[in-house]
C-alpha positions, 0 to 999 in steps of 0.5 A: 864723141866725148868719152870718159873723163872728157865726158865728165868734165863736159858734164861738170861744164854744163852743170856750173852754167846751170847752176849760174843761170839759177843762182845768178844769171846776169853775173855769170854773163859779166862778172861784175859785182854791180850785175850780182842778183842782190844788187841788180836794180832796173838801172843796172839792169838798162845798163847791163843791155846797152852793153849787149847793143854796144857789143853788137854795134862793134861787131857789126862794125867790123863784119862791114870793115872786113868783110863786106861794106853792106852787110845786113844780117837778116838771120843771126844765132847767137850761140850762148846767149845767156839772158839775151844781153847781145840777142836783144840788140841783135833782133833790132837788125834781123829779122830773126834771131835764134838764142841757144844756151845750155842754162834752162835759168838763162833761157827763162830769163832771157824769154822774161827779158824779151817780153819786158823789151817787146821783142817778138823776133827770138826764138830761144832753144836749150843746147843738151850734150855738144849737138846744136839744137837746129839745123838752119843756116844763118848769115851770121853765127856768133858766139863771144865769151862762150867757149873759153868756159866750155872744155875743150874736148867739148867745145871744138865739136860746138866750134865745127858746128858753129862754122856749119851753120854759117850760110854761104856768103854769110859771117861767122864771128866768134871768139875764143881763148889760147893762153894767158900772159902768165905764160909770157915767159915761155911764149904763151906755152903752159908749163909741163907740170902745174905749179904749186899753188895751182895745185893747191888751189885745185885741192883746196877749192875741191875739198869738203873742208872749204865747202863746210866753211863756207856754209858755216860763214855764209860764203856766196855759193857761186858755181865755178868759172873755167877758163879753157885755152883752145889750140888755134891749129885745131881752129884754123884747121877746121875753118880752112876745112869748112871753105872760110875765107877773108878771115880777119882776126881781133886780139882779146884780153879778159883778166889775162887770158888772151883770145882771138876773135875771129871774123870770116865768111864762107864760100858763096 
């Protein structure tokens, strides 16, 4: 259970993904300016979706590698699913898919995109609070560029969860931040007290003066983007707990925060 300022921070999460899914959906998935709200066009936007059915072809990929060679989901949940980038391509290969996202913007326009694409496979449900909005079981459970922007207070109880709802003999795949390079010098360990200039950004990008001048400037109003490093002894001690086996682990790299990828199952 989340109490005081790590319910506050859960809040101040939820509410950024909010104000993405309504101010600009498609680059709070992939921050890339060709993917901005006044720039989206309908190629940018078939653009946007190969790389979804690009990411799910990899991860399929490497499911059959590591896991098993014949390995068909025939239910996914996608958790974090944004405008249904990966959800879409995924209900080329299931049978059913299951969309879950915190953002009521994201989910609007990931219904919209399901329609224009004609697929009637994906039920789509909003996550309030860290409690999963369904109680099935999937073959597999994914979830790649998600909990790095959850706290971590927050995030863990979703993780725990995630791992739940991977069927017996089904696949998780999900992925996840620890550190950054930045930290290089002490192996990946953050410093004891941050460093001025984080603090300053903290004071600055906080404070009324810097909210004033934007409004005056103009200056694009996007909600904040967290980066949160997760501690993998927490993570490998809850997949160890839950019965995952064959755990295969893919490094990841976004803008200098280092991840994992974990692929696994669990015990049949």
């Amino acid at each position: 259970m989340l109490q005081g300022q790590a319910l506050i921070r859960a809040s101040k999460t939820d509410q950024a993904w909010k104000q993405w899914g309504d101010v600009d959906p498609y680059y709070g998935v992939i921050t890339d300016d060709k993917f901005r709200s006044d720039k989206l066009d309908e190629q940018t936007r078939q653009e946007f979706f190969q790389t979804g059915q690009q990411s799910v072809d990899h991860v399929l990929k490497l499911c059959r590698k590591h896991i098993r060679p014949d390995f068909a989901p025939q239910t996914v949940l996608d958790y974090g699913c944004g405008v249904g980038r990966m959800a879409i391509a995924f209900a080329q290969h299931a049978q059913h898919v299951t969309g879950i996202d915190v953002s009521e913007g994201m989910l609007a326009e990931a219904k919209a995109n399901q329609q224009r694409f004609g697929i009637e496979n994906i039920e789509l449900l909003r996550i309030a609070g860290t409690t999963l909005p369904t109680d099935k079981r999937f073959d597999l459970v994914h979830c790649y560029i998600v909990l790095q922007h959850i706290h971590p207070q927050q995030g863990i109880e979703i993780f725990r969860q995630l791992v739940a709802a991977v069927a017996d003999g089904g696949v998780g795949a999900i992925q996840l931040t620890y550190s950054q390079e930045k930290f290089a010098d002490n192996c990946g360990r953050p410093p004891h007290f941050p460093s001025l200039r984080t603090l300053w950004r903290s004071v600055w990008g906080n404070s009324f003066l810097r909210k004033w001048l934007g409004a005056l400037l103009g200056s694009p109003k996007s909600p904040p983007m967290q980066m949160n490093p997760y501690s993998l002894n927490s993570i490998f001690f809850l997949l160890q707990r839950a019965g995952a086996k064959d755990l295969h682990v893919e490094f990841t790299n976004h803008g200098g925060h280092l991840g994992v990828f974990l692929i696994f199952t669990k015990q049949a």
